[in-house]
Every structure is written in structure tokens, then in C-alpha cells.
VMD Tcl script that builds the backbone (N, CA, C; Angstrom):
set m [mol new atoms 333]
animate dup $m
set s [atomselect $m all]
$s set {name element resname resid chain x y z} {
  {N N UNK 1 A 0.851 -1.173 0.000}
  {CA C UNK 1 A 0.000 0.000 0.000}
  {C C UNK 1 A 0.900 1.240 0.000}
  {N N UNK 2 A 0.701 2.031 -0.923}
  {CA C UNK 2 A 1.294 3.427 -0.920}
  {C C UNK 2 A 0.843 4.633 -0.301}
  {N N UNK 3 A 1.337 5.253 0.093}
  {CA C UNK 3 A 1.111 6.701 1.056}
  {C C UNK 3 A 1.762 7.556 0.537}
  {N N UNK 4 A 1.672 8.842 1.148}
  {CA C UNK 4 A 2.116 9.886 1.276}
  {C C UNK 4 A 1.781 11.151 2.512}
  {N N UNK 5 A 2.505 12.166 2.424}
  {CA C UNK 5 A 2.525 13.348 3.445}
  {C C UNK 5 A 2.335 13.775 3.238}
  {N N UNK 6 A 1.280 15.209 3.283}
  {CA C UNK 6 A 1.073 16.916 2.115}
  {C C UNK 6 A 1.010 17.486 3.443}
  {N N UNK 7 A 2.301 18.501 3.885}
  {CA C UNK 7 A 1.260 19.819 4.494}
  {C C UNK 7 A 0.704 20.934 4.031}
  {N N UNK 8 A -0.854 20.960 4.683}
  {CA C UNK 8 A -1.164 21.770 4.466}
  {C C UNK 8 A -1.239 23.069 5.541}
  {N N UNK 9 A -1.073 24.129 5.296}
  {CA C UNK 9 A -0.698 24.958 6.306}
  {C C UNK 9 A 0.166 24.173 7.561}
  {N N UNK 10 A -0.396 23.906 8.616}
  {CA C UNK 10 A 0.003 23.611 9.883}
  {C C UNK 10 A -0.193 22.192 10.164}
  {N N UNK 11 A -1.125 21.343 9.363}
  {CA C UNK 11 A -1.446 19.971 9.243}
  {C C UNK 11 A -1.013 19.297 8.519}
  {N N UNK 12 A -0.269 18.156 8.706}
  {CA C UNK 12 A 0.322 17.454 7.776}
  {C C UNK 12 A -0.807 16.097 7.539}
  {N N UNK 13 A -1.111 15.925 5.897}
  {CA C UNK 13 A -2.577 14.692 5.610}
  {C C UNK 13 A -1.773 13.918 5.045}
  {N N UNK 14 A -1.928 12.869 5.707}
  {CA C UNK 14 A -1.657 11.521 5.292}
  {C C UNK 14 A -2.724 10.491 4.041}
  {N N UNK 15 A -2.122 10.795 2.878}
  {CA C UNK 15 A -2.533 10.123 2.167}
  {C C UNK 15 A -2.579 8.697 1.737}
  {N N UNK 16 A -3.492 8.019 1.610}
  {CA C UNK 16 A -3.374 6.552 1.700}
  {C C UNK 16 A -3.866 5.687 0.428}
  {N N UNK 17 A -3.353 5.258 -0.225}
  {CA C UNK 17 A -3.817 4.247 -1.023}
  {C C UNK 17 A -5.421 3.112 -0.844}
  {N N UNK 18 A -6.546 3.715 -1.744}
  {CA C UNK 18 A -7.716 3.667 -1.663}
  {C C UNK 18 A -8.127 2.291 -2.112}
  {N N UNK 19 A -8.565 0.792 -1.425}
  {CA C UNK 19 A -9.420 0.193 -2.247}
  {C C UNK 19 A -10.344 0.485 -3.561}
  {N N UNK 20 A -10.418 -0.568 -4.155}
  {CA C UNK 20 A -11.595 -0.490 -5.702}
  {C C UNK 20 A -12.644 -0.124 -4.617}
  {N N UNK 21 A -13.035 -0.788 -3.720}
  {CA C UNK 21 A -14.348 -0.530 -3.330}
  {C C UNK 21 A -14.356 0.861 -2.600}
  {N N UNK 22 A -13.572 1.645 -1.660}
  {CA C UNK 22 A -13.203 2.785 -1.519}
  {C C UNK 22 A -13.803 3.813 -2.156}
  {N N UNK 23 A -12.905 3.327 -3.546}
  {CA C UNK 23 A -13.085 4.475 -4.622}
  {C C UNK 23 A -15.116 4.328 -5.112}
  {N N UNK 24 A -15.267 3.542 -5.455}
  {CA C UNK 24 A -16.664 3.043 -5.630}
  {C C UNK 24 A -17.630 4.676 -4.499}
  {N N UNK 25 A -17.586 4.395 -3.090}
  {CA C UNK 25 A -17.999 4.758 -1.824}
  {C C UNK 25 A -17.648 6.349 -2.081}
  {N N UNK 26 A -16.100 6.643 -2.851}
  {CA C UNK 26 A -15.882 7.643 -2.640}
  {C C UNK 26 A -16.640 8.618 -4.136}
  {N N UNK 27 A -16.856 8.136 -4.562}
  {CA C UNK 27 A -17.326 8.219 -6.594}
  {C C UNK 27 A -18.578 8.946 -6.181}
  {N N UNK 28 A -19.535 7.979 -5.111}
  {CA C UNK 28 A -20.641 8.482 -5.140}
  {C C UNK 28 A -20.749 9.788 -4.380}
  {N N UNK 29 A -20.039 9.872 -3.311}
  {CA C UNK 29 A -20.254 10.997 -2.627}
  {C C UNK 29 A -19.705 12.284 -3.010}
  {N N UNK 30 A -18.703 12.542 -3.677}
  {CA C UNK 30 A -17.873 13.774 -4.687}
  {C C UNK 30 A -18.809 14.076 -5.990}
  {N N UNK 31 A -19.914 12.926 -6.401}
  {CA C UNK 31 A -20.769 12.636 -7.766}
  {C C UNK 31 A -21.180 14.415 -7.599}
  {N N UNK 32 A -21.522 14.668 -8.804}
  {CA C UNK 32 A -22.142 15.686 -8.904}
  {C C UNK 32 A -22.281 16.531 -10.663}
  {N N UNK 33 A -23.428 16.874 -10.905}
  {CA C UNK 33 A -24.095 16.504 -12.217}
  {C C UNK 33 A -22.798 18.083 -12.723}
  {N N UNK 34 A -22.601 17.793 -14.153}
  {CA C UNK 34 A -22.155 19.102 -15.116}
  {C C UNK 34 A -23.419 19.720 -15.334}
  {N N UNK 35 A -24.476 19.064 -16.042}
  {CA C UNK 35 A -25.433 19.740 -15.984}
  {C C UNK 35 A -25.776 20.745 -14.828}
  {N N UNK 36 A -25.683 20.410 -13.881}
  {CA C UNK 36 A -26.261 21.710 -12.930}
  {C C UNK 36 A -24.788 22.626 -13.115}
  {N N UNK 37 A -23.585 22.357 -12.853}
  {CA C UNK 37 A -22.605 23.368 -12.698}
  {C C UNK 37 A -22.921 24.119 -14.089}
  {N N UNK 38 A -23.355 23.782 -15.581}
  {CA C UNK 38 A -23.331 24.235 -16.673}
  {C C UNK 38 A -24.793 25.284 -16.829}
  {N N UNK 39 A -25.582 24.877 -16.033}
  {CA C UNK 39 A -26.722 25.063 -15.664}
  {C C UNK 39 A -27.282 26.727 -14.980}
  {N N UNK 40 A -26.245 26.822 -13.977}
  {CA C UNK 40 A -25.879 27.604 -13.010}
  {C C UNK 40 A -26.436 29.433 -13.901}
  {N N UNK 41 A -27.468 29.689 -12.695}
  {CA C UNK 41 A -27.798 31.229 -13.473}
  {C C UNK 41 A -26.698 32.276 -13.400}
  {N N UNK 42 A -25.771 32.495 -14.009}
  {CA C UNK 42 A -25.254 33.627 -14.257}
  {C C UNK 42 A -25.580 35.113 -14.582}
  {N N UNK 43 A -26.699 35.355 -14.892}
  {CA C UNK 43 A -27.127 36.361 -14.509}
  {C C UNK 43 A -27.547 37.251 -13.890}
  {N N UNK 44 A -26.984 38.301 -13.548}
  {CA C UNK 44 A -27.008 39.636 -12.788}
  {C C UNK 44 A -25.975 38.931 -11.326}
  {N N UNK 45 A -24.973 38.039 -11.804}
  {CA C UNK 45 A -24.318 37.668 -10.941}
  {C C UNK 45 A -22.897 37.941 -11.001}
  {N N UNK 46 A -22.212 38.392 -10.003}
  {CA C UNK 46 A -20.550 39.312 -9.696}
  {C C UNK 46 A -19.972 38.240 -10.188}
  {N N UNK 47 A -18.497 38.547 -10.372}
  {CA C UNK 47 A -17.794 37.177 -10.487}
  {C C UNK 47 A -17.200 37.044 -9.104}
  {N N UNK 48 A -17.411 37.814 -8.338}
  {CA C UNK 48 A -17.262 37.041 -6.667}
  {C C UNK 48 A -18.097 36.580 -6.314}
  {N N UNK 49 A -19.398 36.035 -6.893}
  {CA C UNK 49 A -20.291 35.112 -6.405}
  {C C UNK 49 A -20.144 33.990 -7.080}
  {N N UNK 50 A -19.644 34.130 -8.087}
  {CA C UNK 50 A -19.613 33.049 -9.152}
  {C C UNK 50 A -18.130 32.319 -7.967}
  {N N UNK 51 A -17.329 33.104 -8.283}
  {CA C UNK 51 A -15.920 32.267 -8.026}
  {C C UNK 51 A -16.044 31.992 -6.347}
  {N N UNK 52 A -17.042 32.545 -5.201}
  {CA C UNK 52 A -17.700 31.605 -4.254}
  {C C UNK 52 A -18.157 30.500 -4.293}
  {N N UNK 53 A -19.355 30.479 -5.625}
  {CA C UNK 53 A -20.035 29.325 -5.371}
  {C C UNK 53 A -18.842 28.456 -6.159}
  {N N UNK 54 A -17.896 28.655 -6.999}
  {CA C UNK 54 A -16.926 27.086 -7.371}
  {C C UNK 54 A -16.008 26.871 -6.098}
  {N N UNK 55 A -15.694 27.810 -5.404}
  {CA C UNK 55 A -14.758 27.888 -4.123}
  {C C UNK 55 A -15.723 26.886 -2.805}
  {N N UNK 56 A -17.005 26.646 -2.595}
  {CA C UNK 56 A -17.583 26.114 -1.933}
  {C C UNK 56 A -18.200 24.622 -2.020}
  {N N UNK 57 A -17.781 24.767 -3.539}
  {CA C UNK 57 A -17.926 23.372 -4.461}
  {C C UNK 57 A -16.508 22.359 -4.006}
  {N N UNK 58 A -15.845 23.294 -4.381}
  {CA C UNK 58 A -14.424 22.691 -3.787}
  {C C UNK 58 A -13.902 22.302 -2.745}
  {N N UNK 59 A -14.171 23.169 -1.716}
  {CA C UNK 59 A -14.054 23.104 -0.581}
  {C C UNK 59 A -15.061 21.599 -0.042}
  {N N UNK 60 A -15.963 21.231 -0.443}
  {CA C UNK 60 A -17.525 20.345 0.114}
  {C C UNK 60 A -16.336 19.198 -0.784}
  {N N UNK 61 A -16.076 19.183 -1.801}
  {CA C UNK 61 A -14.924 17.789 -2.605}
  {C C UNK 61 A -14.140 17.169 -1.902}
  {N N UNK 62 A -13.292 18.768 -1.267}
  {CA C UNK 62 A -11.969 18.585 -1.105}
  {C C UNK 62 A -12.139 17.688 0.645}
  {N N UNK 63 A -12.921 18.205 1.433}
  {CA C UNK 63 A -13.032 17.418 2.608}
  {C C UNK 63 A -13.726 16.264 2.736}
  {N N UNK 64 A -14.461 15.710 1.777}
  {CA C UNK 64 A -15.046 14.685 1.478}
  {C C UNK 64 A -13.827 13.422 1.587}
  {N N UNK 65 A -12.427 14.152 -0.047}
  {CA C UNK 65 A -11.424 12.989 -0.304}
  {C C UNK 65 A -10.521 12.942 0.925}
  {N N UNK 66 A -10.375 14.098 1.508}
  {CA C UNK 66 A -9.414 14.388 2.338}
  {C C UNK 66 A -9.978 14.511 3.788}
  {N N UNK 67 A -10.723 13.508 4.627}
  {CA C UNK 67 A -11.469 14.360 5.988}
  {C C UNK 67 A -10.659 14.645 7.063}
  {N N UNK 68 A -9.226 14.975 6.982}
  {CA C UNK 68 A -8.676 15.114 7.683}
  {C C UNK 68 A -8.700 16.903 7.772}
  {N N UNK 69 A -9.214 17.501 6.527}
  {CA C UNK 69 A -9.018 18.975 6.242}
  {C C UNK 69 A -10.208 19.187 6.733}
  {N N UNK 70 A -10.535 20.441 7.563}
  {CA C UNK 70 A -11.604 21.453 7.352}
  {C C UNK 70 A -11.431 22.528 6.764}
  {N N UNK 71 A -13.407 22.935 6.628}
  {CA C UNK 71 A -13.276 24.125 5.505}
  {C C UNK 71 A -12.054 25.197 5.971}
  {N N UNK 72 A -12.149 25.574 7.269}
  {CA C UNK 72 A -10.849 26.292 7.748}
  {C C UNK 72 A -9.919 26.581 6.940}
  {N N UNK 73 A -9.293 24.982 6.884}
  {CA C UNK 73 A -7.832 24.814 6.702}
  {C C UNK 73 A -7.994 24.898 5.050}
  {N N UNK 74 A -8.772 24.564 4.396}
  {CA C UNK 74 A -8.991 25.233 3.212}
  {C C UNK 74 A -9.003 26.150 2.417}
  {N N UNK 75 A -9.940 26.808 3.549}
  {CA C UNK 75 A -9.546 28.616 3.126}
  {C C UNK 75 A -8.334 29.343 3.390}
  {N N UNK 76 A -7.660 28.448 4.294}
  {CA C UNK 76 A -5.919 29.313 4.692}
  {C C UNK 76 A -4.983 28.629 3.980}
  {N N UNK 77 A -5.466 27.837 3.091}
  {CA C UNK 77 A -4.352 27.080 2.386}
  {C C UNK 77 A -4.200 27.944 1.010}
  {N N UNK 78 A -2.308 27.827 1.057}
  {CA C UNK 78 A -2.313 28.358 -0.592}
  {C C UNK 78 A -2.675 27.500 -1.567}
  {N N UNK 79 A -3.183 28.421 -2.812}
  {CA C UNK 79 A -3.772 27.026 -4.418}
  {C C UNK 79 A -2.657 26.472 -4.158}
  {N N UNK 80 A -0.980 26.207 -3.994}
  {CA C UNK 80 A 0.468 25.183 -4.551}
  {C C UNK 80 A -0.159 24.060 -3.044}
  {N N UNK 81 A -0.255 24.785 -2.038}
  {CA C UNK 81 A -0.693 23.417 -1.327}
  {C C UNK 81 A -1.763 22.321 -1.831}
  {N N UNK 82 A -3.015 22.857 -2.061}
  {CA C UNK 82 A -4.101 22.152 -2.858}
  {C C UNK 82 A -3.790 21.595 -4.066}
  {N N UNK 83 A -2.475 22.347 -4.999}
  {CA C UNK 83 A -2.406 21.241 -5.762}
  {C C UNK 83 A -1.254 20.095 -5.282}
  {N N UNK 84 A -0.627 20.268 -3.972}
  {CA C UNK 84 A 0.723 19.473 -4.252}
  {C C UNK 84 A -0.841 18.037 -3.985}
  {N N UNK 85 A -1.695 18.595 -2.816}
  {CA C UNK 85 A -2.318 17.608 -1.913}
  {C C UNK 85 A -3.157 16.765 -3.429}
  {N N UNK 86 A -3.817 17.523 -3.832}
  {CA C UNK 86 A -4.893 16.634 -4.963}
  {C C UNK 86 A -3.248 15.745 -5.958}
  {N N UNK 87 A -2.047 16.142 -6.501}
  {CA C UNK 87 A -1.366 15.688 -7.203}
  {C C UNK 87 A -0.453 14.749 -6.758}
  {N N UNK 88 A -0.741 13.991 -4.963}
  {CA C UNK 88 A 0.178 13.631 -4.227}
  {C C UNK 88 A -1.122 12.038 -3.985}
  {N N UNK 89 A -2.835 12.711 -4.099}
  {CA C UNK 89 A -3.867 11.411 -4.545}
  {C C UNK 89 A -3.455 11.079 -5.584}
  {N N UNK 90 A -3.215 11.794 -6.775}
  {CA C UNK 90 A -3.147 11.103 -8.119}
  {C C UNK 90 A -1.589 9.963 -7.810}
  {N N UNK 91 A -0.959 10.653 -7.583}
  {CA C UNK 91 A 0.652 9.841 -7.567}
  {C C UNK 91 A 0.274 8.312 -6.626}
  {N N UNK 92 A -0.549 8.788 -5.373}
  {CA C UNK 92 A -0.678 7.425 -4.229}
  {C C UNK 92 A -1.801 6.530 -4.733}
  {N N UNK 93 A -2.294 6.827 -6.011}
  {CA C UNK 93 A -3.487 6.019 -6.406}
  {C C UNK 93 A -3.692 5.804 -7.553}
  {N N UNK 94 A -3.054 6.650 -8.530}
  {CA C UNK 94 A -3.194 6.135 -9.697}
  {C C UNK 94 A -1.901 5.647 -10.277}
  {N N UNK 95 A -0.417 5.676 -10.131}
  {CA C UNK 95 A 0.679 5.458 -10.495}
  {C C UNK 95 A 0.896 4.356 -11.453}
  {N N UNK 96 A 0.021 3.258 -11.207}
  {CA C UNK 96 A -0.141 2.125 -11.921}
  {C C UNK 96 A -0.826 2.558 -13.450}
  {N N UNK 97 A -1.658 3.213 -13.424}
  {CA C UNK 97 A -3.013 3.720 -14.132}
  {C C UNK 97 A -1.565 4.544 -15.218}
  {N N UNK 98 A -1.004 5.755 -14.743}
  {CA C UNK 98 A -0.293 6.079 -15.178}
  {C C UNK 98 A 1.171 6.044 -16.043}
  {N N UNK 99 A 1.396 4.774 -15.705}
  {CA C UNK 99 A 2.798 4.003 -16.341}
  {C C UNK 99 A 2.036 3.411 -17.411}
  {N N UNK 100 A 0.408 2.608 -17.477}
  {CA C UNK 100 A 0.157 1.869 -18.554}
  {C C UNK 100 A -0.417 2.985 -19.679}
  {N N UNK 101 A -0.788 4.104 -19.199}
  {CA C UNK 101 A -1.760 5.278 -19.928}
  {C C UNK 101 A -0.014 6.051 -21.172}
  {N N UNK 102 A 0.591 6.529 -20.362}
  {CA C UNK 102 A 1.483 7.125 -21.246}
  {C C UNK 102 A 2.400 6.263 -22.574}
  {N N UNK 103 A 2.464 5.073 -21.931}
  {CA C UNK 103 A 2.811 4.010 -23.493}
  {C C UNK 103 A 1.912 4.485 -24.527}
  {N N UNK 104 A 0.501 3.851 -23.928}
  {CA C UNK 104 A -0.434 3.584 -24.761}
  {C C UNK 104 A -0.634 4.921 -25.764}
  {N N UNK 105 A -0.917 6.111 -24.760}
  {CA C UNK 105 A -0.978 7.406 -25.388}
  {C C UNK 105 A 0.233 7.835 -26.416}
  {N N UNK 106 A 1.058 7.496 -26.322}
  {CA C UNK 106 A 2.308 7.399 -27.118}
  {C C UNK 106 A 2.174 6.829 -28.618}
  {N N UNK 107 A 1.772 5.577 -28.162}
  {CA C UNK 107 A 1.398 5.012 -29.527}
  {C C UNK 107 A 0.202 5.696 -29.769}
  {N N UNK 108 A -0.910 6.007 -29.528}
  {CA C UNK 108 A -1.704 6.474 -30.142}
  {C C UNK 108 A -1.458 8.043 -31.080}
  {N N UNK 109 A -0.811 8.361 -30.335}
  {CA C UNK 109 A -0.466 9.618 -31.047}
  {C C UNK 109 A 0.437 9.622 -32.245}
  {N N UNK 110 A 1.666 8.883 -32.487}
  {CA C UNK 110 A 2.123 7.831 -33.702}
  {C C UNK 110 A 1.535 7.404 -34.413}
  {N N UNK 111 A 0.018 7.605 -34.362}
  {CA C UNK 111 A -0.363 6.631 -35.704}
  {C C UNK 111 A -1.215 7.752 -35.929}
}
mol reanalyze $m
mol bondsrecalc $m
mol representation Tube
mol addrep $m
């Protein structure tokens, strides 16, 4: 099983390598339609309401994959923390996914 460390601000999250069934558990609860985000009335609306409501979207994701974070620690985190943390899941969970994807993509792009 693979892990990892991200701090964020003052908390260091321990990332852990997710069962199939995990991910299944975790699929449903992050689920959430394009249609409604595409949906979304934009009219007579600031773009500080707009870039709230994706900031609150994120925030409701981000502690879902991660429940070690609160919204708190969210909002005091810099974007390079949030991405090392979301790019430190991809590395502890998909790595496998990733060694067979870039061959393949390779050849595909060759022909």
C-alpha cells in the first residue's frame, strides 16, 4: 500500500492508497451533475459570487477525499498546497493507471 505526506498549512494529511471498493464509496459521494454546474444562473451575478459558489464546491470535494481537512484549513491554504495535496492522490493512487496510460498514449499519437 502506498502513502504519502502533504502539508497543508500547519497539518500534515496523510494520504493513503484507496481500495476499488473505496473508490466506488468515494465516486458516489464527490458525484455531482455538469449539468447543474453548466446550468448555473449567471445572470445579474458578480464574479465574486460566481468564483464563491466554485470555491464552496471545492471546498464540500476537497473534505469529502481528504477528511482530515476542514473548511478552515482550506480557506488558509495556498492554491500550490491544494495542488501538491490533490497531485500527491493522483501519484498514491493512480501510479499504476499512469505508467500503462502514457505508453499507450504514445502510440496512439504515432499513428
Amino acid at each position: 500500500m502506498r502513502n504519502k505526506v502533504v502539508k497543508v498549512g500547519e497539518k500534515e494529511v496523510i494520504i493513503v492508497e484507496k481500495r476499488i471498493k473505496e473508490f466506488r464509496e468515494l465516486s458516489s459521494k464527490i458525484s455531482m451533475s455538469f449539468n447543474d454546474i453548466l446550468s448555473m444562473e449567471l445572470d445579474n451575478k458578480t464574479t465574486d459570487e460566481v468564483f464563491n459558489v466554485l470555491v464552496d464546491m471545492l471546498e464540500d470535494k476537497l473534505t469529502v477525499i481528504f477528511p482530515q481537512l476542514t473548511i478552515e484549513d482550506i480557506d488558509n491554504a495556498y492554491i500550490s498546497e491544494i495542488e501538491e495535496l490533490i497531485a500527491a492522490f493522483i501519484e498514491v493512487n493512480f501510479t499504476g493507471a499512469k505508467k500503462v496510460m502514457s505508453p499507450l498514449m504514445m502510440s496512439v499519437l504515432k499513428n
